[in-house]
VONU-586826 format. One record per residue (C-alpha): y, z, x; residue number from 1. Coordinates in steps of 0.2 Angstrom, whole numbers, plus 5000, padded with zeros to 4 digits. Layout:
N
[[Y; Z; X]; NUM];
...
This chain:
378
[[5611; 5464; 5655]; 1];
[[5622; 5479; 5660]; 2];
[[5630; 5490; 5647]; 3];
[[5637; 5508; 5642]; 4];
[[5625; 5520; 5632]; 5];
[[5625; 5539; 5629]; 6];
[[5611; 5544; 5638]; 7];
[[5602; 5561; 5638]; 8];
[[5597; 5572; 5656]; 9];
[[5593; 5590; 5649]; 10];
[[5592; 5599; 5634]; 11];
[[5598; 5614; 5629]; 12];
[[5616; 5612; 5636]; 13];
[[5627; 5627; 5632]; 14];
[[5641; 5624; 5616]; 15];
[[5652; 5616; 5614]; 16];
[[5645; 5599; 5619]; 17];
[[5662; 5597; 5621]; 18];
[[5664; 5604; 5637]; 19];
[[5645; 5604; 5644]; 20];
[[5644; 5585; 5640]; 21];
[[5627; 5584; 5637]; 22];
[[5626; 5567; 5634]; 23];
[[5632; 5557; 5648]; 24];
[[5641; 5540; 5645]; 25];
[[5633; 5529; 5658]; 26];
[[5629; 5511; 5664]; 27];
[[5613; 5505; 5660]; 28];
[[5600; 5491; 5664]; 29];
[[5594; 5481; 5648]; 30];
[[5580; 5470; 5650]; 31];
[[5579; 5455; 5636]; 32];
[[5568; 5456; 5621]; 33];
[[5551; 5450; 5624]; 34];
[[5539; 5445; 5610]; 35];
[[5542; 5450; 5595]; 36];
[[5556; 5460; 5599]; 37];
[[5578; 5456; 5597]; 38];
[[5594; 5460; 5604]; 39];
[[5605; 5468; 5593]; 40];
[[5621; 5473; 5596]; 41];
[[5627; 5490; 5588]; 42];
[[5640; 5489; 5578]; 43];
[[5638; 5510; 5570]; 44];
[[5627; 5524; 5576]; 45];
[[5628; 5538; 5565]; 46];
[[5627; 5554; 5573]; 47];
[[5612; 5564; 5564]; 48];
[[5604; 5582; 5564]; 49];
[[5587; 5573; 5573]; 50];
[[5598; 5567; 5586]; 51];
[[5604; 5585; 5586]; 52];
[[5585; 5592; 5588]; 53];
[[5584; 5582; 5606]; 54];
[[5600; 5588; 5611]; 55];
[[5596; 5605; 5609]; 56];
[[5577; 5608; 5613]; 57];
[[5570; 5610; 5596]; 58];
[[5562; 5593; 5595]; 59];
[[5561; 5588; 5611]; 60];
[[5558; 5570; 5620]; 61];
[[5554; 5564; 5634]; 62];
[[5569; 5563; 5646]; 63];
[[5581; 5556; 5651]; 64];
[[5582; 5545; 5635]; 65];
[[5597; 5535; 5626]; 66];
[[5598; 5544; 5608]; 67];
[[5602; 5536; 5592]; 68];
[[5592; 5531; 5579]; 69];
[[5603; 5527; 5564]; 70];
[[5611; 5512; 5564]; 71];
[[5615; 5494; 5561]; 72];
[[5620; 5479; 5569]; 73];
[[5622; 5459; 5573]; 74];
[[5606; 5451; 5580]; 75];
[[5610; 5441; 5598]; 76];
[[5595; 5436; 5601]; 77];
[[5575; 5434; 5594]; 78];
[[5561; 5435; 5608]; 79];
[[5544; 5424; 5606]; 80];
[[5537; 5425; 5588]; 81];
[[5553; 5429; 5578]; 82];
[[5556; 5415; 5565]; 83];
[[5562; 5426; 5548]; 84];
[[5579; 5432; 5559]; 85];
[[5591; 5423; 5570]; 86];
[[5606; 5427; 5580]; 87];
[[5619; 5432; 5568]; 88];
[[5609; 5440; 5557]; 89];
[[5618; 5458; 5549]; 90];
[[5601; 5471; 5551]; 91];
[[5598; 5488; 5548]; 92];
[[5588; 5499; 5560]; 93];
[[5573; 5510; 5553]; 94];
[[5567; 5522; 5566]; 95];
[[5548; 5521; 5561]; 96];
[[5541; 5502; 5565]; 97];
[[5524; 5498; 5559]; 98];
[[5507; 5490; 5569]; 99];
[[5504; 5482; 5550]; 100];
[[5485; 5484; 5555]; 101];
[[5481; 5503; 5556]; 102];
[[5477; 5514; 5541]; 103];
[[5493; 5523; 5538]; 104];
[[5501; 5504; 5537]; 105];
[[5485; 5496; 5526]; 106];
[[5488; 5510; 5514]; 107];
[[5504; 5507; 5509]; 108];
[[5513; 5520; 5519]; 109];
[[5521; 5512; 5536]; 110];
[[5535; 5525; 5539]; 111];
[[5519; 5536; 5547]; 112];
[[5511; 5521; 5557]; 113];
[[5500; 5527; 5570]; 114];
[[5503; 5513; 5583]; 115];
[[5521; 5518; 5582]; 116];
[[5519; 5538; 5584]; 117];
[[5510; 5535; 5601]; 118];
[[5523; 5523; 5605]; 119];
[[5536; 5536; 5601]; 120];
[[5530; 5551; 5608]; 121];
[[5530; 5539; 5624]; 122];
[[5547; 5535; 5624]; 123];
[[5541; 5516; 5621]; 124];
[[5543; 5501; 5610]; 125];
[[5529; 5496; 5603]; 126];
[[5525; 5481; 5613]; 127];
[[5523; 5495; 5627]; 128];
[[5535; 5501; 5640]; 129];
[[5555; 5504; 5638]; 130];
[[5569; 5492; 5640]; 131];
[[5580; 5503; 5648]; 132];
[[5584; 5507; 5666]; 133];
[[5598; 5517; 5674]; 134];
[[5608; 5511; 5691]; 135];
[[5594; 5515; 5702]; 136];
[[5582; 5505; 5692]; 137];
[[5573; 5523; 5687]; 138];
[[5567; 5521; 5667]; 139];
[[5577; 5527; 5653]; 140];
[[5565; 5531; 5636]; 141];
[[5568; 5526; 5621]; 142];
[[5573; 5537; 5604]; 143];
[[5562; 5530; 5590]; 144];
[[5561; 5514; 5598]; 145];
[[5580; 5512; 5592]; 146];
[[5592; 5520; 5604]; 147];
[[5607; 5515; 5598]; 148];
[[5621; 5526; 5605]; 149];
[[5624; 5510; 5616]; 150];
[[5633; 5493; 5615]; 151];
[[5617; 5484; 5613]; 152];
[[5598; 5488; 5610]; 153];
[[5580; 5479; 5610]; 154];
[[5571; 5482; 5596]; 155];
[[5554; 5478; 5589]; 156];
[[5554; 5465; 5574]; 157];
[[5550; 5479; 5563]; 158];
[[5563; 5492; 5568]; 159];
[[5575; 5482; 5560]; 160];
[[5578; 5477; 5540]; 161];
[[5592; 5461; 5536]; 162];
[[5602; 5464; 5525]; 163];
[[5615; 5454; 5515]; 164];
[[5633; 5454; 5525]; 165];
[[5645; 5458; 5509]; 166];
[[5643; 5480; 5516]; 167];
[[5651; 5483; 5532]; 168];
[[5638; 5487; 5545]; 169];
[[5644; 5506; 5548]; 170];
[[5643; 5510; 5531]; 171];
[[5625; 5501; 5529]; 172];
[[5622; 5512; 5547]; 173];
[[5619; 5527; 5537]; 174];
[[5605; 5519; 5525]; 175];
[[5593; 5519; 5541]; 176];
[[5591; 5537; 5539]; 177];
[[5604; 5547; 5530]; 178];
[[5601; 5536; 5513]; 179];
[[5583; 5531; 5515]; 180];
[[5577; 5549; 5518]; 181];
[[5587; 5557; 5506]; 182];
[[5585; 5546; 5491]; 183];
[[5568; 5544; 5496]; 184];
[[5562; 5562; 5495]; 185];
[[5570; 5561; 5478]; 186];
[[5564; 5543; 5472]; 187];
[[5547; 5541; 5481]; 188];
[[5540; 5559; 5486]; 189];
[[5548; 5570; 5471]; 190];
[[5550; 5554; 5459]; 191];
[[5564; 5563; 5450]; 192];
[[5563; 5557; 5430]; 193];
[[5577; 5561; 5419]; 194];
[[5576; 5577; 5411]; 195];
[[5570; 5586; 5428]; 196];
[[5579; 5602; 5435]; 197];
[[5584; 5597; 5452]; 198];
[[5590; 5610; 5467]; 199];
[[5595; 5603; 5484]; 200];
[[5596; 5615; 5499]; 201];
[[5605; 5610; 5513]; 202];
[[5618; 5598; 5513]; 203];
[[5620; 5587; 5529]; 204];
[[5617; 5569; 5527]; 205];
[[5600; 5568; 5523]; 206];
[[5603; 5581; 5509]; 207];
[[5618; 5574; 5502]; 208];
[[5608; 5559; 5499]; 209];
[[5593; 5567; 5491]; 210];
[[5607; 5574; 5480]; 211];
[[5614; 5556; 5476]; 212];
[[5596; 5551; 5473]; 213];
[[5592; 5565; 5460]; 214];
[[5607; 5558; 5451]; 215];
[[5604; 5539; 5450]; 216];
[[5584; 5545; 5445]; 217];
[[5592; 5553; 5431]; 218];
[[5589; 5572; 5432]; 219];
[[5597; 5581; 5420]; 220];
[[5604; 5595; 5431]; 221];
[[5606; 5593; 5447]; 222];
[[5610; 5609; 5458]; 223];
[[5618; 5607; 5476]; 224];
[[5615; 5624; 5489]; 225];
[[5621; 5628; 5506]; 226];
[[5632; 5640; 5514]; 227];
[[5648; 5630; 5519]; 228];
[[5660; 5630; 5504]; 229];
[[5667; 5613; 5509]; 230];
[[5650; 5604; 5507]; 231];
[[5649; 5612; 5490]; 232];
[[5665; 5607; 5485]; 233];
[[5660; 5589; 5492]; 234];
[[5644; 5593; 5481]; 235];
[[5654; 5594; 5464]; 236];
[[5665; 5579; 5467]; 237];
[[5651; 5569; 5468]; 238];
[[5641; 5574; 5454]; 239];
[[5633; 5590; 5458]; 240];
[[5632; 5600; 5440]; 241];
[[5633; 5617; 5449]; 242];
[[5634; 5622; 5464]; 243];
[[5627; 5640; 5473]; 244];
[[5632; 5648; 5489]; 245];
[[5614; 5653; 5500]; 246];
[[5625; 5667; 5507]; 247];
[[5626; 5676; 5492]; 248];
[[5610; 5691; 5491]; 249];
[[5606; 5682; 5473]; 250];
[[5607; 5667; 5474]; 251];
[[5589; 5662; 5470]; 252];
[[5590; 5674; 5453]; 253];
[[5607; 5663; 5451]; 254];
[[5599; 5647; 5451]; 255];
[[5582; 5655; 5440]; 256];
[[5596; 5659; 5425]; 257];
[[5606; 5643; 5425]; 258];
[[5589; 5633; 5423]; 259];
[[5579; 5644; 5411]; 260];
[[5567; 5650; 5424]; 261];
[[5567; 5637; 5438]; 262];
[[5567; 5620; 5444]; 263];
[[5555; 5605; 5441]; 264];
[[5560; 5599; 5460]; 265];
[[5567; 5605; 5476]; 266];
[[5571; 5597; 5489]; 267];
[[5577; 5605; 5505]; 268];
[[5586; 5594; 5519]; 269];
[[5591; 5607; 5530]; 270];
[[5573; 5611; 5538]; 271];
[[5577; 5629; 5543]; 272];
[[5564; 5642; 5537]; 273];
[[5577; 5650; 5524]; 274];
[[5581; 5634; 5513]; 275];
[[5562; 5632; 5514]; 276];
[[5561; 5649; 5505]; 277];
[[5574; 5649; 5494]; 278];
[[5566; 5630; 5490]; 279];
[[5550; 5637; 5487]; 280];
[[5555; 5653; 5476]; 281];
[[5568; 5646; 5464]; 282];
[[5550; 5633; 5456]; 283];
[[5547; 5634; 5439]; 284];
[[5527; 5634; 5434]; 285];
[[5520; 5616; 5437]; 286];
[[5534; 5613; 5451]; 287];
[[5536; 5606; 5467]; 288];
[[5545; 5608; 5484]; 289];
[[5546; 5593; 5492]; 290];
[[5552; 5596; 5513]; 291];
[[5563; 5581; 5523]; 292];
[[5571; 5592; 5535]; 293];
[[5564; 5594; 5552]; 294];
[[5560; 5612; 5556]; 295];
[[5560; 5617; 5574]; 296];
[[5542; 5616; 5584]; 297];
[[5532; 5632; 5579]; 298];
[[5541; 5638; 5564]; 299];
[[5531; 5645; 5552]; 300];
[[5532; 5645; 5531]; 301];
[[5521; 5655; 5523]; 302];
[[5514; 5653; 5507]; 303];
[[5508; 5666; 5493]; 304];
[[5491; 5655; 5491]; 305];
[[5488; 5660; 5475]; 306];
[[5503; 5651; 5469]; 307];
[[5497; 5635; 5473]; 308];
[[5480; 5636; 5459]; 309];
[[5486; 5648; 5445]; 310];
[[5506; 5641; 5444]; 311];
[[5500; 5624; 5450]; 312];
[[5514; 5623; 5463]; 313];
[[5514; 5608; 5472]; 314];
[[5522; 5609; 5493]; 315];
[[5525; 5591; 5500]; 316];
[[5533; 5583; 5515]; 317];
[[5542; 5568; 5516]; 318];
[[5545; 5558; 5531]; 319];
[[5557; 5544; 5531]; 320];
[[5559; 5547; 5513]; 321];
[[5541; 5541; 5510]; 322];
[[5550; 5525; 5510]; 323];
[[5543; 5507; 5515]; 324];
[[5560; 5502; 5520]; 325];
[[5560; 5482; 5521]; 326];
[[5557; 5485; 5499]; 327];
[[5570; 5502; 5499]; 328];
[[5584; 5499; 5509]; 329];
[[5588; 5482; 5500]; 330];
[[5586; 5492; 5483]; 331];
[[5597; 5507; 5489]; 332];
[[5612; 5495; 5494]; 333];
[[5611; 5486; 5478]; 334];
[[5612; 5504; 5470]; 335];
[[5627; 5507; 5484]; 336];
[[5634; 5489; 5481]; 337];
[[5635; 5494; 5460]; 338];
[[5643; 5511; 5463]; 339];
[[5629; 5521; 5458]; 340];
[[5627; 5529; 5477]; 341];
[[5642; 5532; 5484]; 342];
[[5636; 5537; 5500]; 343];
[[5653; 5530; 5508]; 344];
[[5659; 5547; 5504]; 345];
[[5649; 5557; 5516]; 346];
[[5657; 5548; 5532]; 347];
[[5670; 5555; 5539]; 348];
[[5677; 5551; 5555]; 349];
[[5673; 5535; 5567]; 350];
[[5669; 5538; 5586]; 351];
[[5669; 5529; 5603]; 352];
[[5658; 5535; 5617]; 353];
[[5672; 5548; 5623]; 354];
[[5672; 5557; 5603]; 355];
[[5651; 5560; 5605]; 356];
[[5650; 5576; 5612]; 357];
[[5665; 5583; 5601]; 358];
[[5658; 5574; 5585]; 359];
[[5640; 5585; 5589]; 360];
[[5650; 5601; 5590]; 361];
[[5655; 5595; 5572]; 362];
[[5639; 5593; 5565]; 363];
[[5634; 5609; 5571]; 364];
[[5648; 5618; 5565]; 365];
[[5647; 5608; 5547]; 366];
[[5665; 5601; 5549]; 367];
[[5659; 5583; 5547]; 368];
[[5643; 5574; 5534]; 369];
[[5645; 5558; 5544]; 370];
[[5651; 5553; 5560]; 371];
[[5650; 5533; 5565]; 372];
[[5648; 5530; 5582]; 373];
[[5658; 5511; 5585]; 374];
[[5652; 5506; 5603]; 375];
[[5664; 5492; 5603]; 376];
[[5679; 5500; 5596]; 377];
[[5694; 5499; 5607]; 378];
């Protein structure tokens, strides 16, 4: 079938995206799903900071490739084997399917499958090959076996997780990545209890929802740092019980006096080197950092080694919230559903194909959380 997607040439396009257009609105070839996999048509995209790594080179993919890889949508049609979903079905995406069969998904822990990284950095599904072709028949990669900065994608069964159709599908877009790796890193990786000390560093989406995360696991002070005073007034009306400004020379001995020598967790979202730091330095004896932000390719954190054995400092990262999503996401829109995440808050503004470019500009900037990308829109 033919259909518009945002597709990716080059990285490292100039700002604003808004004039270099770095992502090209283009008619594409979709082949239909084969075995095991579905067609789903995209009803939001949200426009994230990973999508934002691609665009720009620090996490690069192979190219050309049709981004997105938060979402949610209606299933059109199951390929072969497919018998739990049907067309109609309301579905999140999850950006990390799992083989079921290799150690990684054996031991519990699916969001790292092996099958699915070499199928990833491949550009593929996981039944092999891409989907995707542009008008000369040339291939297209896919993001995370998702790409869904189109009207329509194929998916592998395990990309996706139904869901129940009471939440509109671009709000439930944002508990594909935003919501599942934020209150993951809280919930799963840092299991937050109540009584913990909690600082967040960085807020974009993911960190906003580690924020919401600390909450709902009950910590008893929850503190919310970044360097764009609107986020942090954001931060208080959602629950943050203090707030601190990273620009500020003293803002790790700030956040050492309000909890009475440091925090039981941090948990940095914005995976820059800095919040690493200030993550690392503002731990109370017997802490722990745990990471979900993705650093660029190459950077380097050091360590003071011996903090590790005599203050028992713990350093962990979290991919995908450590999250097995098909048992998570349900339970995060339950929490959603009873008004105990109201991650609705962090979107802001919905976008056709034409508001992309522009809406990246935003992110960079920190003007917007949460932008939804509505394919269909008119």
């Amino acid at each position: 079938m033919k259909m518009r997607a945002s597709v990716l040439r080059e990285i490292g396009a100039e700002m604003p995206y808004a004039k270099s257009v770095p992502l090209a609105i283009e008619e594409v070839e979709l082949d239909p799903p084969g075995p095991g996999e579905m067609l789903v048509k995209i009803i939001g995209a949200g426009l994230c900071h990973s999508d934002l790594s691609v665009i720009n080179g620090s996490r690069p993919r192979p190219l050309p490739v049709v981004l997105g890889h938060e979402g949610a949508g209606e299933v059109v049609e199951v390929g072969p084997g497919i018998r739990d979903i049907k067309a109609g079905d309301p579905v999140v995406f999850q950006f990390s399917a799992s083989c079921g069969r290799c150690i990684r998904c054996l031991e519990g822990r699916p969001q790292i499958c092996e099958a699915h990284a070499v199928a990833r950095a491949k550009g593929d599904l996981m039944g092999g090959g891409k989907r995707l072709k542009d008008s000369t028949g040339a291939p297209i990669n896919h993001q995370t076996g998702v790409s869904c900065f189109a009207e329509y994608a194929v998916v592998d069964r395990g990309s996706v997780v139904k869901i129940d159709s009471d939440i509109p599908l671009e709000t439930a877009a944002i508990f594909g990545c935003a919501v599942m790796t934020g209150v993951g890193a809280a919930l799963n990786a840092a299991r937050v209890a109540p009584g913990d000390k909690v600082a967040v560093i960085g807020l974009g989406g993911v960190g906003f929802s580690a924020m919401l995360g600390a909450i709902l696991g009950g910590a008893a002070q929850v503190i919310a740092v970044d360097i764009n005073p609107a986020k942090l007034g954001l931060a208080r009306q959602l629950g943050a019980h203090h707030t601190i400004d990273a620009r500020e020379p003293d803002h790790v001995q700030q956040i050492k006096d309000l909890t009475g020598g440091g925090v039981d967790v941090s948990l940095e979202g914005a995976g820059v080197i800095p919040a690493l730091k200030t993550g690392y330095d503002i731990l109370k004896t017997g802490g722990q950092l745990v990471t979900v932000g993705l650093s660029p390719q190459g950077a380097d954190f050091p360590i003071p080694a011996a903090d590790l054995v005599s203050r028992e400092i713990a350093v962990r990262g979290s991919y995908m919230g450590s999250c097995v999503p098909v048992r998570d996401i349900p339970k995060y829109l339950e929490a959603f559903r009873q008004g105990r995440l109201p991650v609705d808050r962090l979107i802001g503004e919905h976008v056709g194909f034409d508001g992309v470019n522009a809406g990246f500009d935003k992110l960079v900037s920190g003007e917007a959380v949460r932008q939804i990308l509505t394919p269909h829109a008119a």
